[in-house]
C-alpha positions as CSV (number, residue, x, y, z in Angstrom):
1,X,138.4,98.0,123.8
2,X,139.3,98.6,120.2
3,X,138.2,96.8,117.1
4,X,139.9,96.8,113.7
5,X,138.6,98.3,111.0
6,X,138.6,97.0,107.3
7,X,137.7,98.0,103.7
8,X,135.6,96.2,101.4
9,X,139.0,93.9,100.1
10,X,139.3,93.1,103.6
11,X,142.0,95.5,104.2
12,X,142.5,97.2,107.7
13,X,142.2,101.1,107.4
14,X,141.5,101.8,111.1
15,X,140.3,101.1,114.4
16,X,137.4,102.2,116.6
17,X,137.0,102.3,120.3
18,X,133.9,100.5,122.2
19,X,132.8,100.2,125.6
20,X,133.7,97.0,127.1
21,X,130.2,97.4,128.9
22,X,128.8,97.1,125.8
23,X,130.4,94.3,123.5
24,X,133.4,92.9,126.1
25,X,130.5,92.5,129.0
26,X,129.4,89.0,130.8
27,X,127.4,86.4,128.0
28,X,123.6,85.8,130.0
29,X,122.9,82.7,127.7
30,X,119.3,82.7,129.4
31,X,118.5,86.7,127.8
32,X,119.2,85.3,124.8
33,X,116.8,82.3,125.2
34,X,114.2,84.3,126.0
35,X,114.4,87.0,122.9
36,X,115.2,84.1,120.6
37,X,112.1,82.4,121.7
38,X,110.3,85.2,121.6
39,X,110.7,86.2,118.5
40,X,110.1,82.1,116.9
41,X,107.0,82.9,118.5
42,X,106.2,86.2,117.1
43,X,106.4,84.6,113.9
44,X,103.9,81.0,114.3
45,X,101.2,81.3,112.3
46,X,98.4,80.1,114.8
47,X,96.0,79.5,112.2
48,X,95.2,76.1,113.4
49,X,91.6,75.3,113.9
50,X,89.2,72.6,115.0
51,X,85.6,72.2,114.7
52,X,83.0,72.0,118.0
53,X,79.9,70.8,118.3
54,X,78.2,73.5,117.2
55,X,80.6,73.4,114.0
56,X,80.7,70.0,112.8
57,X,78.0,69.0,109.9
58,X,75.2,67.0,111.4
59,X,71.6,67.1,112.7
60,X,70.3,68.2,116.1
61,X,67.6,66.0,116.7
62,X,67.5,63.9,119.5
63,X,68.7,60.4,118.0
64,X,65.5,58.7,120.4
65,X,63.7,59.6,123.7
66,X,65.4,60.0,126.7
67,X,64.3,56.6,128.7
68,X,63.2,53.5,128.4
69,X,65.3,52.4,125.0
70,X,68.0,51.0,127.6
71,X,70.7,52.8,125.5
72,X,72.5,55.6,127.3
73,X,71.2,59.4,126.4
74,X,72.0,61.4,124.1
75,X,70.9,64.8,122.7
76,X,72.2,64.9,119.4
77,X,74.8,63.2,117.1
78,X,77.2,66.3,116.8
79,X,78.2,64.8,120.0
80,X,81.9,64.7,121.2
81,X,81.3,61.4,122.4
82,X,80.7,60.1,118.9
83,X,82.6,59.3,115.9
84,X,82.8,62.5,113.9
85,X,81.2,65.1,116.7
86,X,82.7,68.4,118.0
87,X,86.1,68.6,119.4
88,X,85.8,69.7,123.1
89,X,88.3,72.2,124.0
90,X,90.7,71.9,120.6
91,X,92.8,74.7,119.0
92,X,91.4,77.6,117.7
93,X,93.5,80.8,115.9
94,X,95.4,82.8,118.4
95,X,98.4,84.9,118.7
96,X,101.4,83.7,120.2
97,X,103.4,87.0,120.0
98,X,104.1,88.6,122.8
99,X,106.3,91.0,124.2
100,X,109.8,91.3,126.6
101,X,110.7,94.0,129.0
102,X,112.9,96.4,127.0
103,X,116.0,96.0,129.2
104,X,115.6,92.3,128.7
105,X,115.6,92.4,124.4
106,X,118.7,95.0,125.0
107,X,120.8,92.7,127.2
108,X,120.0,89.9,125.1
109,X,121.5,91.8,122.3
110,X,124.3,92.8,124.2
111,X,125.4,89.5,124.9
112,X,125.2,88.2,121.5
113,X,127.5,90.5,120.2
114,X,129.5,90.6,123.0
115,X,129.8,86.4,122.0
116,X,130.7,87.5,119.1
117,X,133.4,89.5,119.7
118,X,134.8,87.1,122.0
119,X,134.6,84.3,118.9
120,X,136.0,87.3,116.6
121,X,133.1,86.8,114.5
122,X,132.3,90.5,114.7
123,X,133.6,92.1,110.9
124,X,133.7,95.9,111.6
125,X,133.7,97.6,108.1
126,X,133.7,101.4,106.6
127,X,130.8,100.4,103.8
128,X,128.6,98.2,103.0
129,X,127.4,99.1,99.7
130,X,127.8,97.8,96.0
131,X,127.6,99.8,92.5
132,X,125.3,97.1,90.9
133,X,123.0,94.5,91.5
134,X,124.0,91.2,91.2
135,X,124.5,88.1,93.1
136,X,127.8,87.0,91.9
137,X,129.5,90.4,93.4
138,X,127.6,90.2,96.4
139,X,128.9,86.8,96.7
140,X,132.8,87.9,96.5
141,X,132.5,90.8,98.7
142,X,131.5,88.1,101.1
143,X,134.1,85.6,100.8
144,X,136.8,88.3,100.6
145,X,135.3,89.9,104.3
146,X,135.3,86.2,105.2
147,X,132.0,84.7,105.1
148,X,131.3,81.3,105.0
149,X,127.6,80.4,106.0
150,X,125.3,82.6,107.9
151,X,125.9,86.1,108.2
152,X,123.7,89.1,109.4
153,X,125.2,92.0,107.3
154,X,124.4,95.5,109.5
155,X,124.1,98.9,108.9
156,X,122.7,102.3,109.8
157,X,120.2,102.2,106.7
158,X,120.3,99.2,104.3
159,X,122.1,99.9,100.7
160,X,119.3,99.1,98.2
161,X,121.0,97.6,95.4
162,X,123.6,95.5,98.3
163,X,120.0,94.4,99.6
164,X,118.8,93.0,96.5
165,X,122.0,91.5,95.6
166,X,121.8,89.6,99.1
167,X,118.2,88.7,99.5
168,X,118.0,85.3,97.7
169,X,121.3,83.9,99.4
170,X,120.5,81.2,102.1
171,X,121.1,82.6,105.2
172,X,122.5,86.1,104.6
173,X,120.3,88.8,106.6
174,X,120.9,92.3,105.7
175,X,119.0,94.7,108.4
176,X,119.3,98.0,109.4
177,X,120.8,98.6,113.2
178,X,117.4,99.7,114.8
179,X,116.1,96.3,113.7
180,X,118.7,94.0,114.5
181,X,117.6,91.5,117.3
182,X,119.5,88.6,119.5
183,X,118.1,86.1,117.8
184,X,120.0,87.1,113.9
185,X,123.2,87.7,116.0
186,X,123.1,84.4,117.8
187,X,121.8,82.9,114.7
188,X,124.9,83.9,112.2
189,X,128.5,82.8,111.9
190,X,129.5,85.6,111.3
191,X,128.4,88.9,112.0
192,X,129.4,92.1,109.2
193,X,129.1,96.0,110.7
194,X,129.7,99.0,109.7
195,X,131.6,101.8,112.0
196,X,128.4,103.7,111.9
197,X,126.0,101.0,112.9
198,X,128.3,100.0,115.4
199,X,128.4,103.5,117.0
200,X,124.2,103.4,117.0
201,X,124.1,100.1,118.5
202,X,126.4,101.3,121.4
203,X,124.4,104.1,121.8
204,X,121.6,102.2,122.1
205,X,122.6,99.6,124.6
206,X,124.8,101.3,126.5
């Protein structure tokens, strides 16, 4: 399969060749499921708490004897039975990252850019670089390579000053190949490479 090639004015200069295996292979909608939910879940907080009854403010004492007051026992009023007492069972902080088997995160990526290409989403550039930083000529390289929306902008190590002229725009990711994941691919409209990302990703998950 061969992909077009353009400049930064959105002018084709080449092609490049890439293994249908690769970015023309079948889209597994489930793979990318699991690595999108995954990574949501990488990223909760889980800072929730809730208070037992060894927690919650209150006295231990036994509120009165055991028998003979014909009200039912009790031990103490930190009891989950009672207004105010400990939460039995309730959330505490945890982790909910976990992790995928490797071949699972690489097929997931595989299929989203291989949906992609089939959308002709996939922007294959030479560089992705600017001379200064600012927004405003961030913004018109991005309309000029055709961006309107979300866009994951990719490349073999991110340009500094095109990384700080892109970080406060709503929905435009800039990451470096090795950290790209299913879930920014699936997530953008449109997604912007360069030829030597490209060639790292296929050598990655081919």
């Amino acid at each position: 399969m061969q992909l077009d090639v353009v400049n930064s004015s959105n002018q084709k200069v080449g092609s490049i060749d890439v293994r249908d295996e690769v970015f023309g292979g079948a889209i597994n909608d489930g793979l990318i499921w699991e690595s999108v939910v995954r990574a949501n879940a990488s990223e909760r907080q889980g800072t929730h708490a809730t208070k037992n009854r060894a927690n919650v403010s209150g006295s231990g004492k036994k509120p009165w004897r055991q028998k003979g007051t014909g009200r039912a026992r009790v031990g103490e009023i930190r009891n989950p039975l009672w207004r105010k007492g400990g939460t039995v069972f309730g959330p505490q902080p945890r982790s909910y990252d976990y992790t995928l088997p490797k071949k699972v995160e690489r097929g997931a990526l595989r299929a989203a850019l291989a949906e992609k290409v089939k959308e002709g989403r996939l922007v294959i550039v030479d560089t992705l670089s600017a001379g200064e930083i600012k927004t405003k000529t961030a913004i018109a390289l991005l309309k000029t390579l055709g961006v309107d929306g979300k866009a994951v902008l990719i490349d073999v190590a991110v340009d500094e000053k095109l990384g700080r002229s892109v970080r406060n725009l709503p929905g435009i990711e800039f990451l470096a190949s090795g950290r790209l994941t299913a879930r920014s691919v699936a997530n953008a409209d449109r997604v912007i490479a360069t030829t030597s990302a490209l060639e790292k990703l296929q050598e990655a998950l081919g």
